[in-house]
N, C-alpha and C positions, 0 to 999 in steps of 0.2 A: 673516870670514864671520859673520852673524847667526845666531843663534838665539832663541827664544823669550825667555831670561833677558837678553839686551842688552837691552830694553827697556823703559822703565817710562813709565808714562802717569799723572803728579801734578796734582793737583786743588787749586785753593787752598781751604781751610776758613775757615767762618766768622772763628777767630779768626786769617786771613792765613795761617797755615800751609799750604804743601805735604805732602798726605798722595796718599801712591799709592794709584789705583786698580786692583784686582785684573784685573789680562787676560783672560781666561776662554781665550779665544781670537783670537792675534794673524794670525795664519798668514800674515803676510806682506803683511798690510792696509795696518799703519800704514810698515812697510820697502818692500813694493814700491811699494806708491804714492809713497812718498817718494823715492824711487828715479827713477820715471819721471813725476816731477811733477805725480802725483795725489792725494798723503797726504791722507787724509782731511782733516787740517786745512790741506793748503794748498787746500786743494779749498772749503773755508768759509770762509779766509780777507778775502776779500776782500768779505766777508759779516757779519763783526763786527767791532765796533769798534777803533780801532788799539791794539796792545798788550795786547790779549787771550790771544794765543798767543807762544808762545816756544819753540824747540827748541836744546836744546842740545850740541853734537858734541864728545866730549869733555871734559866740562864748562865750555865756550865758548859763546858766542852763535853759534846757525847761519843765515845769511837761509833764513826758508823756502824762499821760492822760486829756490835756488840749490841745485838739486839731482844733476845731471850727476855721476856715479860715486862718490858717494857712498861705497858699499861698499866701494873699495878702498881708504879711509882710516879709514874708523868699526871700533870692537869695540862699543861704548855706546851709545845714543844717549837722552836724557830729552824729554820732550815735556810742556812746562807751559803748562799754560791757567789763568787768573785764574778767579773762580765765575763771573764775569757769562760769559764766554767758553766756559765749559763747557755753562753754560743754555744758550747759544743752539744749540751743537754739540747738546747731547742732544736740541733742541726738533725741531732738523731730522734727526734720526735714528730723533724718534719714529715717523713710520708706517714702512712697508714698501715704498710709493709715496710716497715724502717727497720733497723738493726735492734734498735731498743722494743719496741712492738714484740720481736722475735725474742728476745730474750729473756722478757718476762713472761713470755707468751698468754699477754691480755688480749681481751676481746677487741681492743681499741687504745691505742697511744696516739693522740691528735695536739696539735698546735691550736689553739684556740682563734687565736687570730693574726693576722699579719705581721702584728707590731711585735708578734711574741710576749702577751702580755699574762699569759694564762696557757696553764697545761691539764686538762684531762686526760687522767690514767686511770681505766676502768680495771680493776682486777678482776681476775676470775672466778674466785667467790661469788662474785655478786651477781644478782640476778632480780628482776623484775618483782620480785616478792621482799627483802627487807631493804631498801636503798635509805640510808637516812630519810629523819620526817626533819620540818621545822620545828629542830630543838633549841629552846634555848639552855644557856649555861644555868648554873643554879647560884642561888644568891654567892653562897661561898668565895665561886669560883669565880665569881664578876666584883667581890669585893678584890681577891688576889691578886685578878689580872683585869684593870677596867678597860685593857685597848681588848679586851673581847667581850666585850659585850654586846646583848643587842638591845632595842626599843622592845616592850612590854606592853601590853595592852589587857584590857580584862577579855575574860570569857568570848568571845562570839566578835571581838572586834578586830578588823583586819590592821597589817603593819602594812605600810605605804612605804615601797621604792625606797621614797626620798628619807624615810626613813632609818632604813636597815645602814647597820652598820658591821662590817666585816675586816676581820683583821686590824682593828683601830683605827680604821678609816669610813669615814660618812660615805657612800656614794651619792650625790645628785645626776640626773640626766644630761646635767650642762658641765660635769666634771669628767665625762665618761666618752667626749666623743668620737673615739676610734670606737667602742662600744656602740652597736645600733640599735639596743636596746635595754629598758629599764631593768637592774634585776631584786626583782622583789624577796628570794629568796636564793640563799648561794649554793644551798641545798639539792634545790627541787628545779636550779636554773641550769639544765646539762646539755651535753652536745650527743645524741642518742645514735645511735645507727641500727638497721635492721641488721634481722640475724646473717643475712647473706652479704651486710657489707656494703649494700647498694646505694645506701643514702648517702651524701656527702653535705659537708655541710659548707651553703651559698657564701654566710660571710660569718662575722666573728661569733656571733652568739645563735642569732637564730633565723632564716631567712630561708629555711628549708619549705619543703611543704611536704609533713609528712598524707597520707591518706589512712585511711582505717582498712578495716581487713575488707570491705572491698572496694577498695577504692574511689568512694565517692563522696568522704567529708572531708575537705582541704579548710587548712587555714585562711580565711579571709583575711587575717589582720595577725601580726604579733604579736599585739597587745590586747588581742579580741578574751571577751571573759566567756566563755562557755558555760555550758549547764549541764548538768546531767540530765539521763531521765525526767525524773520527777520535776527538774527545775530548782531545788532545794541547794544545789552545792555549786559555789561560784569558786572560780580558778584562782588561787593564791598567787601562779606566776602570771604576771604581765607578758610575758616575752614567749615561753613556749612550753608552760605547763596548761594540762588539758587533761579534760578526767572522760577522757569517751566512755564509751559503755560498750561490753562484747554484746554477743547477741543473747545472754539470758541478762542482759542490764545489770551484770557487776564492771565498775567502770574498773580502766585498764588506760595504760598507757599506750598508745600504739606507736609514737613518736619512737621510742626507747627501747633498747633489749633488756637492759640492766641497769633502767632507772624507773622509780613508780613515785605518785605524788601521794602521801600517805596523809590522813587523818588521825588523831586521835581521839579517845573517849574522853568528853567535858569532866563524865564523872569522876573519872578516877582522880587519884590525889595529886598524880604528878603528869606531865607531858611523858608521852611513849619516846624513849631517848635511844640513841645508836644502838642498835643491837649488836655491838660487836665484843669479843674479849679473846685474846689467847690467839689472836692471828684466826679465829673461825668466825665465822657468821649462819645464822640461820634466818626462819619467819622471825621477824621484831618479837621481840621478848623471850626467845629461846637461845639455848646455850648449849654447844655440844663440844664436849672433854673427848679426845681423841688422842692426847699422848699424855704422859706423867709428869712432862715439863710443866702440863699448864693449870694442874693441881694447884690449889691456893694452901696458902699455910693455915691452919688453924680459923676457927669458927669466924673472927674476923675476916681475914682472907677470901671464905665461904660468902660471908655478908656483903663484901664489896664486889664479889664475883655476880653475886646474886640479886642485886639492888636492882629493882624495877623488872626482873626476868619472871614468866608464867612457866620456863619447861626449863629442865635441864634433864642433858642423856649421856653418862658417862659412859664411853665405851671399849670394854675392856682393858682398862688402864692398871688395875689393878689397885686401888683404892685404898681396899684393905677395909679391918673395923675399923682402926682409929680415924682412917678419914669419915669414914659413915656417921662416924660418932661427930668429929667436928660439923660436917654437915649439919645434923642432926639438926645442932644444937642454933646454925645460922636458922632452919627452917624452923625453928619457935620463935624467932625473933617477930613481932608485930609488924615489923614495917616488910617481912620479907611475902612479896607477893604469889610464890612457885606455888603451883596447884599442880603439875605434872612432874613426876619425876622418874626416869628410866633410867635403873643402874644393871641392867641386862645386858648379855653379851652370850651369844651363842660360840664365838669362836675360843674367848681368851678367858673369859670371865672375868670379876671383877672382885677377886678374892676375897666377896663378905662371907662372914661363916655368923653363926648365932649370936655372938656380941653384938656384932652391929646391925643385924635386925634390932634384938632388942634395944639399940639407944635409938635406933628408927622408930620403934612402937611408942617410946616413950615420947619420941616429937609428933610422932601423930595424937596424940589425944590429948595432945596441950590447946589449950585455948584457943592460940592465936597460928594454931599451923591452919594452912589454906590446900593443904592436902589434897587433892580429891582422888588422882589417878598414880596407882604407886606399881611399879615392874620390878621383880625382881627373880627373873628366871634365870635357871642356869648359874646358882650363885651358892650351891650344897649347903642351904639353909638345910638343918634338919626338925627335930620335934622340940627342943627347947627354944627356937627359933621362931618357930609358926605358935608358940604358945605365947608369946611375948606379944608377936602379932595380934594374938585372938583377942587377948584382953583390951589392947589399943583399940581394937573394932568392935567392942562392946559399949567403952566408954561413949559416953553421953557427946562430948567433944570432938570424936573421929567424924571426920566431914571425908572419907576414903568410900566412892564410888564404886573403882574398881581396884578388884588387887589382881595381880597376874603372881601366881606361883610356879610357873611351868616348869618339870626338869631340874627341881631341886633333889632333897632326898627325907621329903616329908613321912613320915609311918604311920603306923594304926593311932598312937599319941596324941601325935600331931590333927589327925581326921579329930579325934573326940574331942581335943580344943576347941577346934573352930565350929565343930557343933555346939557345943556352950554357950560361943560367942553368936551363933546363929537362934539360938532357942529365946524368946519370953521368957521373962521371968516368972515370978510367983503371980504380980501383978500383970500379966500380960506385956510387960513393957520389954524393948529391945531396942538398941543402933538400927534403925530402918536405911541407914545412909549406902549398906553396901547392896549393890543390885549385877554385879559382875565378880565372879570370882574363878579363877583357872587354875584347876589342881591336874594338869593333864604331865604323865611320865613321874609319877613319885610311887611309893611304894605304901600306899594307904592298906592293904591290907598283908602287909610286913615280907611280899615277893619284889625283889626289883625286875627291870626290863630282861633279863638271864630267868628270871624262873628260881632265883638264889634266893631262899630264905623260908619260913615258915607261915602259911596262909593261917589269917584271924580277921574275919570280917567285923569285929566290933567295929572298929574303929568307923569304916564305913556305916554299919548300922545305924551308930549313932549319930552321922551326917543323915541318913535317912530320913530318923525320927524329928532331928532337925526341923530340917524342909520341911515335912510335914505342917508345922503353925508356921514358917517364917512366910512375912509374906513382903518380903521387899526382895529378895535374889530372882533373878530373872535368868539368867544365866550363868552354866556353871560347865564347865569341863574334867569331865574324869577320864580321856579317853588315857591310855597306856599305862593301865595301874593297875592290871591283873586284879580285878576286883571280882572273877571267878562266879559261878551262877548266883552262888547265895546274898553279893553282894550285889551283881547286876539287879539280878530280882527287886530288889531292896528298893533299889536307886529308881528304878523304871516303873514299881509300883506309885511312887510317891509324885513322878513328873504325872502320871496318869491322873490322879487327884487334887495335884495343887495349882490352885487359880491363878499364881505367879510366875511360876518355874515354869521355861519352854522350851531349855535344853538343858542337858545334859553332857553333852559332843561338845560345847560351846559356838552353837547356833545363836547367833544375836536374835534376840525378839525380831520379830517383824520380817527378819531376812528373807530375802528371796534369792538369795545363792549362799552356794558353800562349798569351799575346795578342800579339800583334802589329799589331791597327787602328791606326788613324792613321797606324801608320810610312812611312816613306819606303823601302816594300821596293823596292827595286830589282828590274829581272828577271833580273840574275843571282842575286842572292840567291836566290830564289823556290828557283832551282831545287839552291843549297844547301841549301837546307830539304826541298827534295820529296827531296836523297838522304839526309838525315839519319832521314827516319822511313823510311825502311826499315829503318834499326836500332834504332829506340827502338819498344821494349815498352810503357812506360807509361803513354804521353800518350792520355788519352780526351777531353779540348777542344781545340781550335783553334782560334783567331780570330786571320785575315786580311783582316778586313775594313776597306773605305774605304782600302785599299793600292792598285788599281787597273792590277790583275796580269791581263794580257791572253796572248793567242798560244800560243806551245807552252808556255809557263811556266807559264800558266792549266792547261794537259791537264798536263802533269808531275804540277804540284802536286796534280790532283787525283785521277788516277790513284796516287798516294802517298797522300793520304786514304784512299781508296776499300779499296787492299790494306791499309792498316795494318787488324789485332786486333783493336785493343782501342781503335779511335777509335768513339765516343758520338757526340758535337756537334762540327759544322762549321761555322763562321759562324753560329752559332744556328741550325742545320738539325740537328736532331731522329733522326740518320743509323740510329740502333739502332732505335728504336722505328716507323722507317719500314720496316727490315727488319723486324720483326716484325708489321707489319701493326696496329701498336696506333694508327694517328691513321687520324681521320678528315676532321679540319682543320689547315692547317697557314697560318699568319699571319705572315710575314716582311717584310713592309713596312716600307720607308723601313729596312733593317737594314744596306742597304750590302754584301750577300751576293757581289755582282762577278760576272766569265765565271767564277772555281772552285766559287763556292757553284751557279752554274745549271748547271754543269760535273756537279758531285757529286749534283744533282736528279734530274739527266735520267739516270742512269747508277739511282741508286735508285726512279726511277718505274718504270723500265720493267721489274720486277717487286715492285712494291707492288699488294696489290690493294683496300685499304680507305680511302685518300687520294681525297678526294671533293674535295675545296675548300684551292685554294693561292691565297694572295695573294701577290704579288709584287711590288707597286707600287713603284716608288722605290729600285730595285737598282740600276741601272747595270751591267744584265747586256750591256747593246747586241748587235750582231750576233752576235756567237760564242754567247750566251750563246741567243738566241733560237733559232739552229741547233739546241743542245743539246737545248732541252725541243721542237722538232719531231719529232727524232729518236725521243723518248720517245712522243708519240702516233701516229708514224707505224709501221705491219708491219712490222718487219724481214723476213728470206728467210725466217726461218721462222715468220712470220705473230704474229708476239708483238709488244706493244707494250701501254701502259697503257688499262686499260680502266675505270676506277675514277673518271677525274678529270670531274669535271662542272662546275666552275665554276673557271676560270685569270684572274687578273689580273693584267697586265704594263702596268699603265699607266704611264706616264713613266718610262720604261727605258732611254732612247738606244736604238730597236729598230734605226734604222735609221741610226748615229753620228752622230748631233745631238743636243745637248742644247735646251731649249727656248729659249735665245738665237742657235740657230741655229750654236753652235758643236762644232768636228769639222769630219767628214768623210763624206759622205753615202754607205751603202753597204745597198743593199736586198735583199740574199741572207736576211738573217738573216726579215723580212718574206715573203719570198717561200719559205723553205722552210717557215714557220709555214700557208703559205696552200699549199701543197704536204699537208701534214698534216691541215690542216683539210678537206681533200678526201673523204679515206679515214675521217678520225675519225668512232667511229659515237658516244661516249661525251659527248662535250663537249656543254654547252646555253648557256653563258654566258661570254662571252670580251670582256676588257675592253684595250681597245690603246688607251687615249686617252692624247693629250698624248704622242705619238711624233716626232713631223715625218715622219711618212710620206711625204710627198713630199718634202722637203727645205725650204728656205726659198723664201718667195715671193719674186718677182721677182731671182730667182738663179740663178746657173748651177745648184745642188744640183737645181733644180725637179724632179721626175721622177716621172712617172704610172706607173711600171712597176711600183712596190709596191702598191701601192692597187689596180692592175689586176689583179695576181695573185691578191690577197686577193678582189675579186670575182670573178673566174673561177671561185674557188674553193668561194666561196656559192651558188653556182649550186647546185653538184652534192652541197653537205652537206644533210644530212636529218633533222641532232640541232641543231643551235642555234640558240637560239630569242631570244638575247640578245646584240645584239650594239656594244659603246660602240668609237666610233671621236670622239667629241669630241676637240675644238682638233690637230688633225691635219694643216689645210691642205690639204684632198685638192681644195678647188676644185671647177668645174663637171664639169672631166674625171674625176674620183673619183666625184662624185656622177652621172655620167653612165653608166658603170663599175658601181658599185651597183646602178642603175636597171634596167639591160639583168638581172642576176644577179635581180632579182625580177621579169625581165616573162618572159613565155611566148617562148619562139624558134620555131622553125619545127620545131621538132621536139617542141614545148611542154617543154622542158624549164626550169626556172626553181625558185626557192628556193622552198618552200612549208610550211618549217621555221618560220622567223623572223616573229617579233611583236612585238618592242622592237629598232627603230635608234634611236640615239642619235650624231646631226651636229654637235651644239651648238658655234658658232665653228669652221666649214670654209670659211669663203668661197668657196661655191659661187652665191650671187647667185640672178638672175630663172632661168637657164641648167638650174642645176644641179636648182632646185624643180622645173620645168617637166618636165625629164625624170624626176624622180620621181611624176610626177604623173601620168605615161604608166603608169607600172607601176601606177597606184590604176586606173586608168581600162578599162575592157572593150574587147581589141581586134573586127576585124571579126568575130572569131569567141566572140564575147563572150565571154572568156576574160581574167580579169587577178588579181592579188595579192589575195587574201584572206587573209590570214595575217595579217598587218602590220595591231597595231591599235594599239601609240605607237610616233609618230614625234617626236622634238626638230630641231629644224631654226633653234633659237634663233640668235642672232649672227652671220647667216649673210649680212647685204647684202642681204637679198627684198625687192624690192618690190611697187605692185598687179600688175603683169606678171604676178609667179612665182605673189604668193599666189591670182592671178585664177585660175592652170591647177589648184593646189590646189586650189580652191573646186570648179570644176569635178568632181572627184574623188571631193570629198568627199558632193557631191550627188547620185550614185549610190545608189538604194536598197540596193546589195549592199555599197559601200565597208562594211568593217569597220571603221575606223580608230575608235576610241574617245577618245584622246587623241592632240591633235595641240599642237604645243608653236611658238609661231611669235616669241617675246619677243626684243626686240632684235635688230629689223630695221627697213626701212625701209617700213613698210604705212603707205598714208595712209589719205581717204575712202573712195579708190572699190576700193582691193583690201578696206577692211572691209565695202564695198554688197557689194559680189561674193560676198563671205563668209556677209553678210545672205541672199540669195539663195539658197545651197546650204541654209542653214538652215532655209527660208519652206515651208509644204508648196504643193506645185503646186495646180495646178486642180484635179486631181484628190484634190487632199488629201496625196497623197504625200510623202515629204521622207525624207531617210535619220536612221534612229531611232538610229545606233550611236552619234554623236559626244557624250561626256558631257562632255569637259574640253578647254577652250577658250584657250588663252593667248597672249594680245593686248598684253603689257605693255612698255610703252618702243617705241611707234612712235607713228603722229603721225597715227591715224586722226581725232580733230576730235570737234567736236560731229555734224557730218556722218553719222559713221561709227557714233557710238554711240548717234545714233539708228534708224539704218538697222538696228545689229542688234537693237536693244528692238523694231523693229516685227518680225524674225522671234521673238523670243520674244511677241510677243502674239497672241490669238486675236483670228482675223478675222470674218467676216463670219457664217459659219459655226459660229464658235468652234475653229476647228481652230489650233495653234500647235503649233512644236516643244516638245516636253515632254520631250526627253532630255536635253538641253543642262544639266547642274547645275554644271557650276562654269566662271567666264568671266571673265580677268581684265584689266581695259583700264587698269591704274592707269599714271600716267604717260604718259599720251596727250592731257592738254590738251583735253578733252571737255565741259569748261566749267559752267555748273548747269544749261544744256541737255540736254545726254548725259546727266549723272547723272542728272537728273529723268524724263527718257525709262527710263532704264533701272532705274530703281528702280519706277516704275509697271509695266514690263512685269514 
């Protein structure tokens, strides 16, 4: 293992001599990079001339670029550059954005000081959390090599400056004076920059002033000692280490991006040393395995990888038994300190299969294993596997807290194991040590996640009975394990009675949130979970969203929100503050809230009184979900229902079980109790259903005008909304036909007289669909027709002159209201833009309807033809009379040639 004094970095001198250059600070620059085939000098390498550079391992010649595990043979390492070789190095080190900077692409490649006496090379690894501590070497290594060594002091007493010695050289303050200050540590003595690069540094060592995060604690002094909080901890460096404190008083470095001044524990045996091996680093005393190079050979290998480490996380490297086993075997060693160990891997695995559990089990319940937190998901352990386990977790000796099983391919077997291992004995006596255990996605009662196999709740059972006396597990997870009613029952009975156990789902004690999106909740699970919170007290979030929890599992679950205390947030539904009446907007779009979150809406709308505007867009509530918030606006018996809500948006929701590829299964209840509601609703003004497949898919059997007909039935008789978006819906001419009737007068003149904004854009309703709209603009015998309605969008809809000619018609009604009419991408040539001309033109009598101001004509194929016809109704005639309401009219994309334009920039 390196530390700081392995290293020395010699310069040739004028007169050939090798003189070492002082480190300032190495932290793992010129090691890890040389490590993982970045060392700064092999990084330039191939950038100065040959024989420039020379490293030596051992005191050998070492090829540079022969770098692959280096560490697990080096204690020393010398790194000699000739002068020319050093120039060039220090010329590309000079900026901050220099060539070398860029090609290792570190946070910081800085010249230390003028004289070029010192290089900081921050790699990117490194970060504010493990930067070397003041390590020293260990006797061995100081007997080896005594030009690294350092001064030794006992427990609690400081090393003075004049002290320390680094790279076989003493420093004093009178030997250093290009140096402007003392360095106490070579370690902890760095040149920091913030994370945006701002700081620079004044002169060689430290002369900066950095501030804390707000700006108001500067250095007085270089060599000022500071205190923390409490006053208890005095500053190692002289020069510009500083232990500030953020604002919950854990001290931090502010100085530094990727240097921290670290302490260690008096107690422990040995000083907290480099935290680095295999070119990785992580928090000091952890070890993360990321490729199969950096596997150590055999249990020794294991041990030297492992020396003074609390975690290691191998990650899908493929390990195998035999390394588990070599593992195994470092992890009974006494002096090996690991208490965490993660050999999980969701993507690749880490090919243990039951051997190597078992030689695992067998190092857990040895004496001297320090065990406590053991991962092994995703690793097709099976039941001879977890049996091996169980006994290990019985023995007197397992010191295993938690074990994670998740996503192996445990069975009924395997369940009746670790009940064994969970029961008292004869004497009442048991392993009390495990209080976390997660058996979530295995096949406990003999079905995997396919439904493939034969259901036998023993196995389960017998965990049941379990639990029942155990009284150290606190948490346990069995969510995706088809554990089917006789097993759920079991399970949910027992969290129900025992004083310890307080999930099931793997709810940590005490939690106050718990997520579960994206999962693959099953719906039996679901409804594990809806019986779990009826006994947990403390959870106030929940998130099950983008789970796609339908049917009665949807009402369970949410009827289980709804009664729990002390639930707050549902699917980011705001559940507290909508009791209390504190929102008046509530914006949940695209959040993936599903039928429970529209479930637990519809249940808190219908006594909220201050909820004025919900969006909803992009939930995937579909039919059930749509029932639910009708319910909410509709009287119940005793004439209650939400009266507060004025603006609802359920656009692209699966309303009617189709998604917009037309996939599902079309079912119009959920549309049709909306349009039930909409009937009686006196509160509502703006209601947005676009992008549903209301009718289903065109030219399909799904096709079906029954929703669309309802919802207009429905229009008819409301007398608050005044805004109504049914774009890309498909409702065709029979929807639009449907509509039509809902805004024209009947025989009893009943008809909408609420509504001012439709919105049809992409309905493929065609000449058909216009036509009959056009009836409702138009005065019947008893001159009687739609006033209200003054935009209409009818964009993308197939019109041609035909449809637009009955529009026109419509619109040339002195009484037509219509203000903006929207007609863009369709198929209008000449003669429906003459037609259009025409409604615009004032009659003989001067007449013309005044209301129409906004005109959109874009992407049809009216011609030159067209766009002059309509420049002659904007121009004044004979008289001077011309439409003079008309201000905005867009014909772009209609091929209208410098004819049109010219006509119509004159008018």
């Amino acid at each position: 293992m390196f530390d700081r004094d392995s290293i020395r970095i010699l310069k040739e001198r004028e007169d050939g001599k090798m003189e070492p250059i002082p480190v300032m600070h190495v932290s793992g620059s010129l090691v890890v990079y040389f490590w993982s085939s970045h060392a700064v000098f092999a990084a330039v390498d191939s950038r100065i001339k040959q024989g420039a550079l020379s490293v030596n391992l051992h005191g050998k010649p070492y090829p540079v670029g022969e770098c692959e595990l280096v560490h697990e043979r080096a204690t020393f390492i010398e790194v000699e550059t000739t002068a020319a070789g050093w120039e060039e190095i220090t010329r590309r080190v000079e900026g901050r954005n220099g060539e070398l900077m860029d090609a290792l692409r570190t946070p910081g490649a800085h010249k230390i000081s003028d004289s070029a006496t010192s290089l900081l090379i921050i790699p990117p690894e490194l970060d504010a959390g493990w930067l070397p501590v003041s390590a020293s070497p260990t006797t061995e290594e100081r007997k080896r090599h005594p030009t690294a060594s350092t001064p030794t002091q006992e427990d609690g007493a400081d090393v003075s400056p004049a002290q320390m010695q680094l790279g076989g050289q003493a420093f004093q303050a009178a030997d250093v004076s290009n140096v402007k200050a003392e360095v106490d540590d070579a370690v902890q003595s760095t040149e920091p920059h913030n994370q945006k690069g701002k700081r620079k540094f004044d002169d060689a060592v430290q002369s900066t002033e950095p501030h804390d995060q707000k700006g108001k604690r500067k250095f007085e002094d270089a060599s000022h000692a500071d205190r923390d909080q409490k006053g208890k901890q005095k500053l190692e460096d002289a020069v510009q280490s500083t232990e500030p404190h953020d604002q919950k008083g854990k001290r931090k470095l502010e100085g530094a991006v990727q240097s921290t001044v670290r302490t260690y524990d008096r107690n422990d045996d040995s000083p907290i040393r480099w935290a680095l091996c295999c070119g990785h680093g992580g928090l000091e005393g952890g070890v993360i395995l990321d490729s199969h190079r950096d596997l150590p050979d055999g249990k020794d290998g294991w041990r030297r990888l492992l020396a003074g480490k609390s975690s290691l996380h191998v990650k899908g490297v493929n390990i195998g038994d035999a390394g588990v086993a070599a593992l195994a075997e470092a992890v009974k060693h006494a002096d090996c300190k690991l208490h965490t160990l993660n050999l999980q891997n969701r993507c690749r695995g880490n090919g243990i299969g039951d051997a190597g559990v078992t030689a695992l089990a067998e190092a857990v319940k040895h004496a001297d294993c320090k065990l406590h937190t053991l991962d092994l998901q995703w690793n097709g352990i099976g039941d001879a596997g977890v049996t091996a386990l169980a006994e290990a977790v019985k023995h007197a000796d397992c010191k295993l807290h938690t074990l994670d099983l998740q996503d192996n391919q445990i069975g009924r077997e395997g369940a009746k194991a670790l009940a064994v291992a969970l029961t008292p004995n004869e004497e009442g006596v048991f392993n009390g040590s495990l209080n976390t255990l997660n058996l979530a996605g295995n096949q406990l009662c003999g079905v995997d996640f396919r439904g493939r196999g034969t259901y036998d709740a023993s196995g389960i059972k017998a965990l049941a009975n379990a639990l029942a006396f155990n009284t150290s597990l606190g948490t346990l997870n069995l969510l995706r394990n088809n554990l089917g009613d006789t097993g759920r029952a079991a399970i949910l009975a027992v969290l129900e009675r025992s004083d310890t156990l307080t999930s099931v789902c793997g709810i940590s004690p005490n939690a106050t949130e718990f997520d579960l999106s994206l999962n693959d909740l099953r719906l039996e699970n679901v409804k594990l979970l809806a019986g779990e919170l009826v006994f947990n007290g403390s959870l106030n979030t929940l998130n099950v969203r983008n789970t796609h929890i339908t049917g009665k599992f949807a009402r369970q679950l949410a009827e289980a929100v709804l009664a729990h205390p002390s639930m707050k947030v549902f699917n980011k539904i705001a559940m507290q503050d909508m009791r209390d009446d504190e929102l008046t907007e509530l914006d949940l779009s695209e959040q993936n809230v599903g039928v429970p979150g529209a479930l637990v809406l519809s249940k808190l709308l219908v006594s909220n009184g201050s909820l004025s505007t919900l969006y909803l867009a992009g939930n995937q509530i579909g039919p059930e979900g749509a029932k639910a918030l009708a319910v909410a606006l509709t009287p119940n018996a005793e004439g209650v229902f939400n009266g507060s809500l004025n603006t609802l948006n359920l656009s692209d929701n699966q309303l009617c079980g189709l998604d917009i590829n037309g996939r599902g299964t079309y079912d119009a209840s959920g549309i049709k109790a909306l349009a039930d509601a909409l009937a009686f609703n006196k509160s509502l003004n703006t209601l947005d259903l676009s992008n549903n497949q209301l009718r289903g898919v065109h030219f399909d059997e799904t096709y079906d005008a029954s929703g669309i007909k309802a919802l207009a039935n429905a229009l008819a008789f409301n007398t608050s909304l005044n805004t109504l978006n049914l774009s890309r819906n498909g409702i065709g001419a029979e929807g639009a036909e449907a509509l039509a009737v809902a805004l024209t007068p009947n025989a009893e003149g009943v008809f909408n007289t609420s509504l001012n904004t439709l919105n049809l854009y992409n309905n493929r309703i065609g000449d058909e669909g216009a036509k009959a709209l056009a009836v409702a603009l138009t005065p019947n015998a008893e001159g009687v027709f739609n006033t209200s309605l003054n935009t209409l969008d009818l964009g993308g809809n197939g019109i041609g002159d035909a449809g637009v000619t009955a529009l026109a018609e419509a619109v040339k009604h002195a009484d037509c209201k219509l203000h903006t009419l929207d007609l863009q991408d369709n198929h209008i040539g000449r003669e429906g833009a003459k037609a259009l001309a025409v409604a615009l033109t004032p009659n003989e009598e001067g007449v013309f309807n005044g209301s129409l101001n906004t005109l959109n004509l874009r992407i049809n194929q009216i011609g030159p033809e067209g766009a002059k016809a309509l420049a002659v109704a904007l121009t004044p005639n004979a008289e001077g009379v011309f439409n003079g309401s008309l201000n905005t009219l867009d014909v772009s994309c209609n091929e209208i040639g410098p004819e049109g334009a010219k006509a119509l920039a004159v008018a």
